[in-house]
C-alpha positions in Angstrom: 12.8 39.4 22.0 13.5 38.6 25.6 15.0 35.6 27.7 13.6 33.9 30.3 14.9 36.3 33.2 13.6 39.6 31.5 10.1 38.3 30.8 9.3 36.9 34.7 11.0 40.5 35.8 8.5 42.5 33.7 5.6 39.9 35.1 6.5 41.0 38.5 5.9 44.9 37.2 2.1 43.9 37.2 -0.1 45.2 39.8 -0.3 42.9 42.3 2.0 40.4 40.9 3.5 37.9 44.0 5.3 35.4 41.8 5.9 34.3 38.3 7.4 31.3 36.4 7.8 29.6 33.2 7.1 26.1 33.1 6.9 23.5 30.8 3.8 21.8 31.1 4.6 18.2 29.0 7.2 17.6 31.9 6.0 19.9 34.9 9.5 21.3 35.1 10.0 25.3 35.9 12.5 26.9 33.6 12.4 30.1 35.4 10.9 31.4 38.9 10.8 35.3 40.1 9.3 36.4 42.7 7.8 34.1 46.0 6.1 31.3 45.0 1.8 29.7 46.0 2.5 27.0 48.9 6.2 28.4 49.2 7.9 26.0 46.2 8.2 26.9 43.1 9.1 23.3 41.7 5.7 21.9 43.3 4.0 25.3 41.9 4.9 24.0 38.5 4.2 21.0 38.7 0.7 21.8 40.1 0.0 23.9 37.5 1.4 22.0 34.8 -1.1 19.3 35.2 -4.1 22.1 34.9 -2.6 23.3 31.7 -2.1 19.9 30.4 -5.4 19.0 31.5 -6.8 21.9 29.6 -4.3 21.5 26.5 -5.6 18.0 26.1 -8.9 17.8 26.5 -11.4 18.2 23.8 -13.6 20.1 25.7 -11.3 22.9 26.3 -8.9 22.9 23.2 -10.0 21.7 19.4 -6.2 19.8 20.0 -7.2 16.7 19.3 -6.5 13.1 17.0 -8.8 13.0 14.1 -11.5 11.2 15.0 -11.4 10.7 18.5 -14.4 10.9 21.0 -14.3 14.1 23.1 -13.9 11.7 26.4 -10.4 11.1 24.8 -7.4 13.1 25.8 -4.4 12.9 23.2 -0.9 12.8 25.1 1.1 15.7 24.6 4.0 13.5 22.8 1.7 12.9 20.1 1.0 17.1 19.3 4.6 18.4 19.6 5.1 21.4 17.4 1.6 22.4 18.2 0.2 24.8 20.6 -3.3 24.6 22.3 -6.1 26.6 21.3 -6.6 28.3 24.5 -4.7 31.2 25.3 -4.7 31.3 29.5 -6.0 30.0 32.1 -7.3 31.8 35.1 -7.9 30.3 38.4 -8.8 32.2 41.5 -9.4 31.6 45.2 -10.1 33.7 47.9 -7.0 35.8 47.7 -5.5 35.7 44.5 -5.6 35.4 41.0 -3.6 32.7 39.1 -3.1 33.3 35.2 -1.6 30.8 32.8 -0.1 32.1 29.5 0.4 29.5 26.5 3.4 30.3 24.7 3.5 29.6 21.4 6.5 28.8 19.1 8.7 28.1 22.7 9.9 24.3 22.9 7.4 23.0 20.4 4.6 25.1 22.1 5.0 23.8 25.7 5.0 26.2 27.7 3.6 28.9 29.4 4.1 31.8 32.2 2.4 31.5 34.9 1.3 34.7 37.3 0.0 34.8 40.8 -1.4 37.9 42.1 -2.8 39.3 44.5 -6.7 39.6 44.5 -7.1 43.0 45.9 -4.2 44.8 44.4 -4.2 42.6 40.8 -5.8 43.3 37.5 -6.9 40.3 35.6 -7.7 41.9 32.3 -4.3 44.1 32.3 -2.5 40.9 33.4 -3.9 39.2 30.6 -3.1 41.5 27.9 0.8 41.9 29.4 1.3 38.6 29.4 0.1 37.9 26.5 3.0 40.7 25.1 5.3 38.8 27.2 4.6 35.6 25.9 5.3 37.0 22.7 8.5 37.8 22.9 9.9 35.1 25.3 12.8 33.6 23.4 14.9 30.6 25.1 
């Protein structure tokens, strides 16, 4: 089991890695940063990428998280799912430069949060990233 500080450390050991956080994505706060961070700020860099996680988290569309019996079109507030984590794993978004990758962590603060990697398009490997993280993730203890 690692902290906080040892998990964003071996995140910045990927190929390619420019930055890394842990963020919760209910509040948009970052409970760790390593590394430099997309737009130069790693608090606006979590809160960014909280709402696409929460977005994702909440949506039927992306994540069988839901009320019982409510349309897909409905999102269900993350107050109301504590204790549960979405089904999606990550999250990869990328742009003409690099890569960003979104870890759910599960079992961490009621399942809300997740590490978040930017990297580096031409150095980075998305499918190594994926499976480290997903390692990481698993032993992130707070």
């Amino acid at each position: 089991m690692s902290g906080i500080d040892e998990c964003l450390l071996e995140a910045l050991r990927l190929p390619g890695a420019r930055g890394a956080a842990v963020v919760d994505w209910v509040s948009g706060l970052a409970l760790g940063t390593a590394g430099d961070a997309p737009g130069g700020d790693h608090e606006a860099a979590a809160c960014e990428t909280a709402e696409l996680a929460r977005m994702v988290a909440e949506y039927r569309s992306f994540s069988p998280l839901h009320a019982a019996g409510t349309p897909s079109a409905v999102t269900v507030p993350a107050e109301q799912h504590a204790g549960q984590t979405p089904a999606v794993e990550d999250i990869i978004a990328t742009n003409s430069d690099s890569y960003h990758v979104l870890r759910f962590v599960t079992g961490a603060l009621d399942g809300t949060l997740f590490l978040h990697v930017w990297l580096d398009r031409d150095e980075g490997n998305l499918a190594l990233a994926r499976i480290r993280l997903a390692e990481i993730a698993g032993r992130l203890v707070l």
